[in-house]
N, C-alpha and C positions, 0 to 999 in steps of 0.2 A: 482528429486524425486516426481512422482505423488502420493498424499495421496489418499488410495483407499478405506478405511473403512470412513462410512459415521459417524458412533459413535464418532474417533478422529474428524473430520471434524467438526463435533457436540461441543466438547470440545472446538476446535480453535476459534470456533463464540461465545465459551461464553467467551473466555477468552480474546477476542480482541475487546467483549465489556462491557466488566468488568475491561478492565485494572488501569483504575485510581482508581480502589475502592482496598483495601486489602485484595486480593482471595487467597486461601490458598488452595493447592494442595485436600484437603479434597472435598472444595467448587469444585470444578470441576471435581469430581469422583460421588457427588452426583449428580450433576447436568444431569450428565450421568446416575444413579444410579445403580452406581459398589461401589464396596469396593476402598480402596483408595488405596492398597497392586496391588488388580487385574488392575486395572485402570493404575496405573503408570508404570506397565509391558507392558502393552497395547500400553501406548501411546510410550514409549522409542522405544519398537520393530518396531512401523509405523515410527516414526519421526527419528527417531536415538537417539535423547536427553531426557534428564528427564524435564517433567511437571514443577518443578521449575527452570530447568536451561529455558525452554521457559518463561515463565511469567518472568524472571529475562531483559532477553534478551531483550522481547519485551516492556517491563514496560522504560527500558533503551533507546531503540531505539525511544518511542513514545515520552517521556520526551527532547529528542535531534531534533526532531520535531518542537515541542514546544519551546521551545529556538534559532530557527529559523526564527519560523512566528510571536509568541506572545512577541514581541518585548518590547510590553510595563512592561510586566510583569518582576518580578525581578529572579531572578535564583534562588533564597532561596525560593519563592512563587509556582515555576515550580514545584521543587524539594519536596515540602511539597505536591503539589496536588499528587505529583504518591509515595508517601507512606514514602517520607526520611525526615530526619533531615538536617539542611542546610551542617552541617561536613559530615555527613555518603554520601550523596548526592554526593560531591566533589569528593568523596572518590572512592564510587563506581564509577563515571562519568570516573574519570581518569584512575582507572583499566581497564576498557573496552575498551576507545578510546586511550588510552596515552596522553591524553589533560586535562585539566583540563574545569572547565564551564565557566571562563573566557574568556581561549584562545580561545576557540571554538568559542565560541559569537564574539570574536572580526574578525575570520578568515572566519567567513559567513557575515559578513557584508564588506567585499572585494567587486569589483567588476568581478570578475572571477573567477570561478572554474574549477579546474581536474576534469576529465570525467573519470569515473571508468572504462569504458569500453575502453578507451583507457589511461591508467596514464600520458603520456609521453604530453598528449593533454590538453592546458587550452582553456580555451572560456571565450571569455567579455559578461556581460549581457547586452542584448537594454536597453534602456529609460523605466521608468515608463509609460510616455505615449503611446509609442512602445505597452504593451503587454495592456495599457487600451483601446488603438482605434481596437483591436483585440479580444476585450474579451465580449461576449452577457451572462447577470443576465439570466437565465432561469430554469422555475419548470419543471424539467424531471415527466414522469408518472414512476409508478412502473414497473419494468421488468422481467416478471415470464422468466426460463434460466434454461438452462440443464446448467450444471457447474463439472469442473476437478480441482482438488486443487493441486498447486506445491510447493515445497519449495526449490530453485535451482535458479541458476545464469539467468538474462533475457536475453541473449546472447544466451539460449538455445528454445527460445520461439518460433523460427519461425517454426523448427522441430516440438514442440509440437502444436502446433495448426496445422499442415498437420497430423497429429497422430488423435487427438479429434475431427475432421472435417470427418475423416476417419471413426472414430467407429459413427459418430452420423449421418451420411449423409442422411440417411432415415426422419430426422427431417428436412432437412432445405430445407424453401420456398425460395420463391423470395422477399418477406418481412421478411425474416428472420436478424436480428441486429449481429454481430460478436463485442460483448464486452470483453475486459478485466478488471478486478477489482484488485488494486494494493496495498498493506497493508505497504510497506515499499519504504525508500529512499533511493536510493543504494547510494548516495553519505555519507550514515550513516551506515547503513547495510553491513554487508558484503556479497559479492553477492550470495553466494553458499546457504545463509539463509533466501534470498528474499520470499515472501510467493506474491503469486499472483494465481487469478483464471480463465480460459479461462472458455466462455461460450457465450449459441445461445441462443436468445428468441425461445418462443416456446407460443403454443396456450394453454387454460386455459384448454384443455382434456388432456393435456401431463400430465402421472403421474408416475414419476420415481425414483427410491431412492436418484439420487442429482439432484433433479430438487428444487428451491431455488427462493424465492423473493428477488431482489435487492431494496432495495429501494429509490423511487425517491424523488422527492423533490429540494429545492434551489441549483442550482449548476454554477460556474463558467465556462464560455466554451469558450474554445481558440481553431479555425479549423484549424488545421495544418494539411499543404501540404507542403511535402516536405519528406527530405531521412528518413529514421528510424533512422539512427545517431546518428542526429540532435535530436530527440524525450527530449531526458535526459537533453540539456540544456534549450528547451525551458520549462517544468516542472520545472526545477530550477530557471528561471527567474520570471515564475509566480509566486512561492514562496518568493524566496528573494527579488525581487524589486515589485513586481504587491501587490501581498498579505496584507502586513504590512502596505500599506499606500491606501490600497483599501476602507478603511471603512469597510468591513469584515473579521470576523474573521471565523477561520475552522472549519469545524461541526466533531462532534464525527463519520459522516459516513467516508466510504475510497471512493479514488478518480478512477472514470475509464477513460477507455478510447474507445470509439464507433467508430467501423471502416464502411467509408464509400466508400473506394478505396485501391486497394492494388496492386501494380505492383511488384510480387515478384523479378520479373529480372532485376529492375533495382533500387530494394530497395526503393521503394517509396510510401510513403502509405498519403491517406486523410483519419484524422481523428479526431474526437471531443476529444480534454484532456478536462477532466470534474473536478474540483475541488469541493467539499463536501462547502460549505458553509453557513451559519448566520446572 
């Protein structure tokens, strides 16, 4: 599902950087400045779902993130920054995943995970030092970007970017950057809910109703060559084993990914995973 109203679009950027604070469906209708009544018709009809069943969702999904990478921190501490009580926190944690935050914590700190895009598939993560002797500290510049917003399973991605490539083709040079920007974890997520945005750099006279600053700043970069497959557990290793004993911790931005090769036919792509970090 491509979001095509640039106002919800609007909404989703306030709300995915507001999420640790206490936003209340009100707060992001003004934010917009709609009624809350017109607003929440608005966004149900674009997204499918209600305003607070997304903020529920995504408040849920970030929190399980965090319980992840912020190792140190205690789950009643997690659970208080994104708005619960340590009970209500469990509570809601295990309605949504069937886990409780326990179990959870204890079954990412495994050394291998199921690959959602294939269930039946586990993978071992490398060594700590594996994803350290592959990983360059670097201040990316800001990235002015024509940008399409999806919220849909990333199985469906390669389609959509022959589609966006298609309608924008008059934009793109020979220095033109093919990034993606990724908001969620699909090994947390469920996929059909994934929110992600395809988008091209573009020169500082582009002026279009989703043309967007990404911003740059400190980021983790691991070049990966290799199948698109493979893409999902090497992001998973930089999390679960690189991340937590890296000495940094993740920034409030989201993580992309910068394509610098793409062999459609034989699934093969080089490309920078860029981790957000502090």
């Amino acid at each position: 599902m491509i979001i095509k109203k640039s106002l919800i679009n609007k909404s989703i950027e306030y709300i995915l950087q507001h999420i640790d604070e206490d936003i209340s469906i009100e707060d992001v209708a003004n934010h917009c400045n709609f009624s809350k009544y017109h607003f929440s018709r608005m966004f149900k009809e674009e997204t499918g779902v209600s305003i607070y069943a997304f903020i529920k969702r995504i408040r849920m999904d970030q929190s399980s993130v965090s319980l992840k990478v912020e190792k140190d921190k205690t789950i009643t501490d997690i659970g208080v920054n994104y708005g619960y009580s340590s009970s209500n926190y469990s509570s809601a944690f295990s309605k949504q995943y069937s886990i409780c935050p326990v179990e959870f914590r204890k079954a990412i700190n495994s050394t291998c995970v199921s690959n959602p895009f294939c269930p039946s598939e586990y993978n071992t993560f490398k060594s700590f030092e594996y994803y350290d002797e592959r990983i360059i500290i670097q201040n990316l510049a800001d990235f002015k970007v024509i940008y399409e917003r999806y919220i849909e399973n990333y199985s469906d991605i390669g389609g959509n970017w022959d589609s966006f490539m298609e309608r924008y083709k008059t934009y793109i040079k020979p220095d033109t950057l093919l990034i993606e920007k990724s908001y969620d974890d699909p090994s947390i997520t469920e996929l059909e809910k994934c929110i992600y945005d395809l988008c091209i750099t573009v020169g500082e006279d582009v002026e279009l109703e989703n043309v967007t600053t990404i911003k740059g700043g400190k980021f983790a970069v691991y070049r990966f060559n290799g199948y698109i497959h493979d893409i999902f557990m090497t992001f998973q290793g930089i999390f679960n084993i690189w991340l937590p004993r890296s000495g940094y911790k993740m920034d409030e931005r989201y993580g992309l990914g910068i394509y610098h090769n793409i062999d459609r036919k034989n699934n093969h792509v080089a490309i920078d995973l860029c981790i957000a970090i502090k």
